[in-house]
LUMBATI-667971 format. One line per 8 residues: their letters; for each residue x, y, z of N, C-alpha, C, O. Coordinates in steps of 0.1 Angstrom, whole numbers. Example, Ala and Ser with C-alpha at 12.3 -4.5 7.8 and 13.67 -1.06 7.14 Angstrom:
2
as> 132 -57 78 123 -45 78 132 -33 78 142 -33 85 ~ 128 -22 71 137 -11 71 129 0 79 134 11 80
This chain:
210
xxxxxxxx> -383 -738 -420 -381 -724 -425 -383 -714 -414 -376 -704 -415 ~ -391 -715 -403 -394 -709 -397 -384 -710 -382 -382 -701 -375 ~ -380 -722 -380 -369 -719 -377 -355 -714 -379 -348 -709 -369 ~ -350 -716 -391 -344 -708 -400 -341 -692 -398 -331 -686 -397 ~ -359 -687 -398 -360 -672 -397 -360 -671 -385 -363 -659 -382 ~ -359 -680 -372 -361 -674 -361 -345 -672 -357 -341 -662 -351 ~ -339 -681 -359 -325 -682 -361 -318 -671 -361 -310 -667 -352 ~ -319 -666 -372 -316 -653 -382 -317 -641 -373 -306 -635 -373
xxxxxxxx> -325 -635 -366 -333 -627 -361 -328 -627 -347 -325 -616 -342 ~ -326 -638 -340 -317 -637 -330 -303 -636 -329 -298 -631 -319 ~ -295 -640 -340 -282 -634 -340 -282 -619 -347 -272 -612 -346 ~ -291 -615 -353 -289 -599 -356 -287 -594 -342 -277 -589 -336 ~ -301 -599 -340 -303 -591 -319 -291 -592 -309 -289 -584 -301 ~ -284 -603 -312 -272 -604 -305 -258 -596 -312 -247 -594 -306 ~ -259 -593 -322 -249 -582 -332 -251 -570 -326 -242 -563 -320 ~ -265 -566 -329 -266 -551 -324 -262 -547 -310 -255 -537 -308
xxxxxxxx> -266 -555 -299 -267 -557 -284 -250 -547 -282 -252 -536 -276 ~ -241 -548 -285 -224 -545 -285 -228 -526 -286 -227 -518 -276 ~ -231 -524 -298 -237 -512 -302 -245 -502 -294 -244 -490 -291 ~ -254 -511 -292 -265 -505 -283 -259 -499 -268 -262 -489 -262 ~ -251 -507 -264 -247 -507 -249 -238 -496 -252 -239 -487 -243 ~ -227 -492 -264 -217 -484 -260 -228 -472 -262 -231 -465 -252 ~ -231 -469 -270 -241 -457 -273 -246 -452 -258 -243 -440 -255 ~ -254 -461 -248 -259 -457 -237 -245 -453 -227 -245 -445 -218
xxxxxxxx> -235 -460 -229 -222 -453 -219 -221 -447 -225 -228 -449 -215 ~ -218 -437 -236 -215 -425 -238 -223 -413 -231 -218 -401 -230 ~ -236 -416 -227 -245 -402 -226 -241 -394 -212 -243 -400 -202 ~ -237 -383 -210 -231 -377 -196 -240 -367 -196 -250 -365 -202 ~ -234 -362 -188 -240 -350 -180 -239 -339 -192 -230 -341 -200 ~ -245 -330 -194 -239 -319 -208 -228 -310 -202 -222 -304 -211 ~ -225 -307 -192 -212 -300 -187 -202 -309 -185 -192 -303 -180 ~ -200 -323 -186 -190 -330 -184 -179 -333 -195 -183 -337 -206
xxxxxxxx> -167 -332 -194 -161 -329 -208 -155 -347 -212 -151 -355 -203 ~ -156 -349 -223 -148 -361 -229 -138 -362 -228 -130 -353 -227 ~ -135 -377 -229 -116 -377 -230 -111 -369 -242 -116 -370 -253 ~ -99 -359 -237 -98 -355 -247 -100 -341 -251 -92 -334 -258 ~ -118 -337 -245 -120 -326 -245 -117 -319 -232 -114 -322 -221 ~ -118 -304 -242 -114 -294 -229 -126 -285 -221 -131 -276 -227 ~ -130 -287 -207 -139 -276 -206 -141 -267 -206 -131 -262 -204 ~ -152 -257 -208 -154 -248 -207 -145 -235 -199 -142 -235 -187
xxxxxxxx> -144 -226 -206 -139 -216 -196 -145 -215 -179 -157 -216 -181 ~ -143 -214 -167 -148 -210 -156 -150 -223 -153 -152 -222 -141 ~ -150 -237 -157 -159 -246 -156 -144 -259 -154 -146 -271 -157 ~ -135 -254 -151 -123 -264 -143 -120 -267 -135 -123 -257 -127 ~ -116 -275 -129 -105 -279 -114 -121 -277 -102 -119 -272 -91 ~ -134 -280 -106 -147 -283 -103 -148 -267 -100 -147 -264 -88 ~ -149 -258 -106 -158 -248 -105 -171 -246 -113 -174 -250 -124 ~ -179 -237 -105 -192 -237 -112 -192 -229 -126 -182 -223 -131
xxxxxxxx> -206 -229 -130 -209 -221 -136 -207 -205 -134 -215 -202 -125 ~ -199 -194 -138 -204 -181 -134 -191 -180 -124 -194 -170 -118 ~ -181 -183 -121 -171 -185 -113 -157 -187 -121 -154 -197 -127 ~ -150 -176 -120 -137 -177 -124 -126 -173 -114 -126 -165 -104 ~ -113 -181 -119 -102 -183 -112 -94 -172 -112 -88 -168 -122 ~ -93 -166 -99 -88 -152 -99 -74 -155 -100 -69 -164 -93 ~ -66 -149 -109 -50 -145 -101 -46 -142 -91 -51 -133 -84 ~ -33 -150 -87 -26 -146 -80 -26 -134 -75 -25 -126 -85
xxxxxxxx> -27 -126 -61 -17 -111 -59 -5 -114 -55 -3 -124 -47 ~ 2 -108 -59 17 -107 -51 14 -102 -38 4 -94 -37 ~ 21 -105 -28 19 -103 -13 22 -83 -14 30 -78 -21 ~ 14 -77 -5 19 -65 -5 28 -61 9 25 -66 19 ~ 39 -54 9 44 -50 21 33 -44 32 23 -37 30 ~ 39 -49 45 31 -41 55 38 -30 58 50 -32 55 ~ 35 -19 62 43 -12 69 31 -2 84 19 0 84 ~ 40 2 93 39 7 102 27 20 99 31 24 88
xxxxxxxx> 18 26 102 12 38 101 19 51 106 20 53 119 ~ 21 57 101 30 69 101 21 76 115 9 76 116 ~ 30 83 124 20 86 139 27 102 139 22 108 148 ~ 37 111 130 40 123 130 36 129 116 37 123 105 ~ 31 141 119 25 147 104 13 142 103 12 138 92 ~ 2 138 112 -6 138 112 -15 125 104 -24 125 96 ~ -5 113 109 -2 103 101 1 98 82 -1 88 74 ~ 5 112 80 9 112 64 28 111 64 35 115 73
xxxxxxxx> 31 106 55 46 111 50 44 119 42 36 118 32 ~ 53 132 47 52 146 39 58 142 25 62 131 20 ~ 55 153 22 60 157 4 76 163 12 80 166 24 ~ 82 163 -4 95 166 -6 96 181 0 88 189 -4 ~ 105 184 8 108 203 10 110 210 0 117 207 -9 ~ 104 223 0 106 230 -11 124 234 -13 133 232 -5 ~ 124 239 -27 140 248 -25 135 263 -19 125 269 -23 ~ 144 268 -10 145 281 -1 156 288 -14 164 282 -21
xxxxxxxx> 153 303 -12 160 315 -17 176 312 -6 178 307 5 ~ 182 317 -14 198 313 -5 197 319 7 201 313 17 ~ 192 332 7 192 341 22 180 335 32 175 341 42 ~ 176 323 28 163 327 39 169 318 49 178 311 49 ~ 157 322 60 163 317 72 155 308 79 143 309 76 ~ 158 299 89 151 287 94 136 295 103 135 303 112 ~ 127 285 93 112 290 103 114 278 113 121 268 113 ~ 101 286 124 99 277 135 86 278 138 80 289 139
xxxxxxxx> 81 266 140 67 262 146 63 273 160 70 273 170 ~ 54 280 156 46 289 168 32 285 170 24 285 161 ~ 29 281 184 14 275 186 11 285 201 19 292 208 ~ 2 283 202 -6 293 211 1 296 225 6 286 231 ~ 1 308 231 7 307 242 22 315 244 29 318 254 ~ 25 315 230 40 322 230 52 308 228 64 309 226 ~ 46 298 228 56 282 228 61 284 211 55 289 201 ~ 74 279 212 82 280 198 87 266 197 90 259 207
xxxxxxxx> 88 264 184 93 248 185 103 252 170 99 255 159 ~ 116 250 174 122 255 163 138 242 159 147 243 151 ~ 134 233 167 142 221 160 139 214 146 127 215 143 ~ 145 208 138 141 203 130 133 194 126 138 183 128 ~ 119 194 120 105 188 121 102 191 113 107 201 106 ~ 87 181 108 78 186 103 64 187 108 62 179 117 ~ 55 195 105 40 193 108 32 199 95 35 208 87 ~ 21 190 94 11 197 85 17 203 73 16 214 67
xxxxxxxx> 28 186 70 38 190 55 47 201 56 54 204 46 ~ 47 207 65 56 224 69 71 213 74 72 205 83 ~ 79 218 63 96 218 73 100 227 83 104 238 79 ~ 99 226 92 105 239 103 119 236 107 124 225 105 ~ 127 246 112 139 244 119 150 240 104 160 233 106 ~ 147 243 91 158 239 79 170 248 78 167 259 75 ~ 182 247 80 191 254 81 191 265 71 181 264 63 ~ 198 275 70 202 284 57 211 275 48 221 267 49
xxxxxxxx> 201 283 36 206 275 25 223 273 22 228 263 18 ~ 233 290 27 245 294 27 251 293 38 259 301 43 ~ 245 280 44 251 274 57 267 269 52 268 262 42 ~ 277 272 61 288 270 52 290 257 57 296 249 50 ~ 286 252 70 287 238 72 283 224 62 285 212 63 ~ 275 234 53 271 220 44 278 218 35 278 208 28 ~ 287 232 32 297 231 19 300 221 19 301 214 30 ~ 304 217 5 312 203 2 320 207 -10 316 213 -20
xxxxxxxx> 330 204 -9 337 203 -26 337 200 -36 339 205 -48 ~ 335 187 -28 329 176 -39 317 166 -39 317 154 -38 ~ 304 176 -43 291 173 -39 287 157 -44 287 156 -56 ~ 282 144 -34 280 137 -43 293 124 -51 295 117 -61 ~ 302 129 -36 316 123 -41 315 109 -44 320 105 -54 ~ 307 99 -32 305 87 -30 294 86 -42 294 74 -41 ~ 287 88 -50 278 89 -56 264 91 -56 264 102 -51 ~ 252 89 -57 241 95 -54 230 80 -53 228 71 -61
xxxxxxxx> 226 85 -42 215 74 -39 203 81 -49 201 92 -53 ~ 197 68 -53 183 74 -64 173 71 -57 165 79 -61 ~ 168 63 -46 162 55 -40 150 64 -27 144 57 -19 ~ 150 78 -29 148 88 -21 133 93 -23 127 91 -34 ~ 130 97 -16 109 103 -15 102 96 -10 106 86 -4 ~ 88 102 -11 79 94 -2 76 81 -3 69 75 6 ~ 80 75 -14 77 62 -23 81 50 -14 77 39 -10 ~ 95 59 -12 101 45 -3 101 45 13 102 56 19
xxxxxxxx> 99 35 19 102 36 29 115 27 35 121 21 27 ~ 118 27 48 134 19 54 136 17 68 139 26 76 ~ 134 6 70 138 4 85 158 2 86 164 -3 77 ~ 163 4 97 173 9 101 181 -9 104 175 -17 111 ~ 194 -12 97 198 -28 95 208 -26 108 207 -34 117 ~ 213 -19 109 224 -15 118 228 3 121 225 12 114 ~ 233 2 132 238 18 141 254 19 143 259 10 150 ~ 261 30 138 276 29 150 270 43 154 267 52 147
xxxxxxxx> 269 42 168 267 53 176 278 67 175 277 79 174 ~ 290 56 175 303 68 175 306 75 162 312 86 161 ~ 302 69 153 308 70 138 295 78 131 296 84 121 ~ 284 77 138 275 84 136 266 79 122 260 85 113 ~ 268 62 124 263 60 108 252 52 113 250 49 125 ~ 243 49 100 234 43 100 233 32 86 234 36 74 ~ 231 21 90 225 11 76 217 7 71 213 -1 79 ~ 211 7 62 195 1 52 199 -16 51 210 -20 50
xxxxxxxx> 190 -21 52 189 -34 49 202 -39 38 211 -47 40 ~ 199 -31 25 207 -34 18 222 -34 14 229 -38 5 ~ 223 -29 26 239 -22 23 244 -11 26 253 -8 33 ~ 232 -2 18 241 14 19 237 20 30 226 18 36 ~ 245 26 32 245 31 44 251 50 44 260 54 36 ~ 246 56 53 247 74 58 253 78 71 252 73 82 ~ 260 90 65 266 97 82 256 104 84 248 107 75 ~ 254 107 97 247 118 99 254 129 105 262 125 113
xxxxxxxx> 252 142 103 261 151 104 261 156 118 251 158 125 ~ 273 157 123 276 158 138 268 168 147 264 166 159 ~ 266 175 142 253 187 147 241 184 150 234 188 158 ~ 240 172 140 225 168 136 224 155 149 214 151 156 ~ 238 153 149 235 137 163 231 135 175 226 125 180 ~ 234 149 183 222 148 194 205 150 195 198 149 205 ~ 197 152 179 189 149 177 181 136 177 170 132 181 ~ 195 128 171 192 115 165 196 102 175 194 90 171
xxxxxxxx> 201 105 187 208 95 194 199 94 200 200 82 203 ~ 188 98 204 176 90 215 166 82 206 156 77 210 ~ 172 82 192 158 78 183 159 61 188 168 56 195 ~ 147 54 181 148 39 185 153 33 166 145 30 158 ~ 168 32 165 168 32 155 167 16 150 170 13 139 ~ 164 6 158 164 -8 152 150 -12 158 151 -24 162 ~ 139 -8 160 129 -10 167 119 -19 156 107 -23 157 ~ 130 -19 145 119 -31 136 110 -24 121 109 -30 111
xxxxxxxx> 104 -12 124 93 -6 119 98 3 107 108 11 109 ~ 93 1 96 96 8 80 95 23 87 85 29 84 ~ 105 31 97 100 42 99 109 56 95 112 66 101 ~ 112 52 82 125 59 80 123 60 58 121 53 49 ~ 123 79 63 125 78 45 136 93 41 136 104 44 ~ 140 86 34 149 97 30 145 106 18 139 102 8 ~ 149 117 19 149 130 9 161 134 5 170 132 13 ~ 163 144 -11 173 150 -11 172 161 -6 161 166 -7
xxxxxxxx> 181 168 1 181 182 5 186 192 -12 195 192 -21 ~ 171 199 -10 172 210 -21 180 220 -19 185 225 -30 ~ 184 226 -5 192 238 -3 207 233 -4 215 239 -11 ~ 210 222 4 225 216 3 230 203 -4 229 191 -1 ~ 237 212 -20 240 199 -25 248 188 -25 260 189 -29 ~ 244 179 -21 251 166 -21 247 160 -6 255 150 -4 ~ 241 161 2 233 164 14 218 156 10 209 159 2 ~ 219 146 21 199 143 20 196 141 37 203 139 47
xxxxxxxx> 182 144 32 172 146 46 168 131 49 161 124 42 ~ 174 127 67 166 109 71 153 119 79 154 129 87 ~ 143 113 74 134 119 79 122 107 93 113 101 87 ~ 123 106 104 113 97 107 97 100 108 91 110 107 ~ 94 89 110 77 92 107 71 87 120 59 84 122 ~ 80 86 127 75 85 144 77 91 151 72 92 163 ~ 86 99 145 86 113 157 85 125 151 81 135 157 ~ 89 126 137 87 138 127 96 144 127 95 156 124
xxxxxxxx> 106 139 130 123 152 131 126 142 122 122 131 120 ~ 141 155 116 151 150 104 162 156 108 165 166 115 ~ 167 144 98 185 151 100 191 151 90 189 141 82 ~ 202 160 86 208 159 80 225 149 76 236 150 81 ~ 220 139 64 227 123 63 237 126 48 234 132 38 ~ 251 119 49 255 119 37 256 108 33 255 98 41 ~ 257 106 22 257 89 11 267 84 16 271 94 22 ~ 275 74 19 288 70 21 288 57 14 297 51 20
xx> 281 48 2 276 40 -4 273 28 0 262 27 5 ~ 281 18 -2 273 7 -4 287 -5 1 285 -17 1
């Protein structure tokens, strides 16, 4: 009998033994997730507690630091009354600087509004660049010296007006650097201002598209 019941008692012990064992492999760590489960927020791809996975930034453009105007890109020029007439920079001493510039956001040297040279007939013929103000900036893709044009990366490309080209022929116009933004001219329509931001002179550029 008593072997009988001893019998008995050891194959229970050997039934449960299966039981017992998986119960103890289940026990983990309490931040460890199960098959199956998902972890905790902040608590993936082994981060800690208290640590979350930043987004991506999109890469930002570099550009050049503006070294005329007192390292700013000016604001847009105002519109001038039709009669008025080109100011010029006066600094101490009696010195006049009356080419076309800016300083301290001031346009100097801006033609008369009833300059007949800027007439056009048909203002805007090629169509209108939208892509203009301080927002943007443009380095220079190509030059024809003779032809007096210039090209943006993209494509479109401007004359500049024959008056305006012995301003502009000593510039370094492929020297690499975002140094170039265009404006519309408010006094002459169909007319925009290339303005640089390395030396602070502009000229006056027509659309000729794309």
């Amino acid at each position: 009998m008593r072997t009988r019941l001893a019998f008995a008692v050891i194959v229970a012990l050997v039934l449960a033994l299966p039981a017992f064992s998986q119960h103890q492999g289940e026990e983990q760590h309490p931040n460890e997730a199960r098959p199956g489960q998902q972890q905790p927020s902040g608590q993936q791809h082994g981060q800690t507690h208290g640590e979350m996975q930043r987004p991506a930034q999109p890469a930002q453009p570099v550009h050049n630091q503006p070294r005329a105007n007192q390292g700013h890109i000016p604001p847009p020029p105002p519109q001038r009354a039709r009669g008025a007439k080109p100011q010029a920079e006066r600094w101490g001493g009696g010195r006049v600087n009356s080419t076309p510039h800016v300083n301290n956001n001031q346009w100097y040297g801006r033609d008369r509004p009833n300059d007949k040279r800027y007439h056009l007939d048909h203002p805007f013929e090629r169509g209108r660049f939208e892509h203009f103000g301080p927002a943007y900036r443009y380095n220079i893709a190509r030059v024809d010296p003779n032809l007096h044009r210039v090209w943006l990366p993209d494509g479109y490309y401007f004359e500049v007006s024959s008056w305006d080209w012995p301003l502009a022929s000593t510039w370094c116009w492929t020297c690499g650097g975002d140094d170039f933004v265009i404006y519309e001219d408010p006094d002459h329509p169909g007319w925009y201002l290339l303005y640089n931001l390395y030396t602070g002179a502009f000229v006056h550029v027509l659309y000729m598209g794309s």
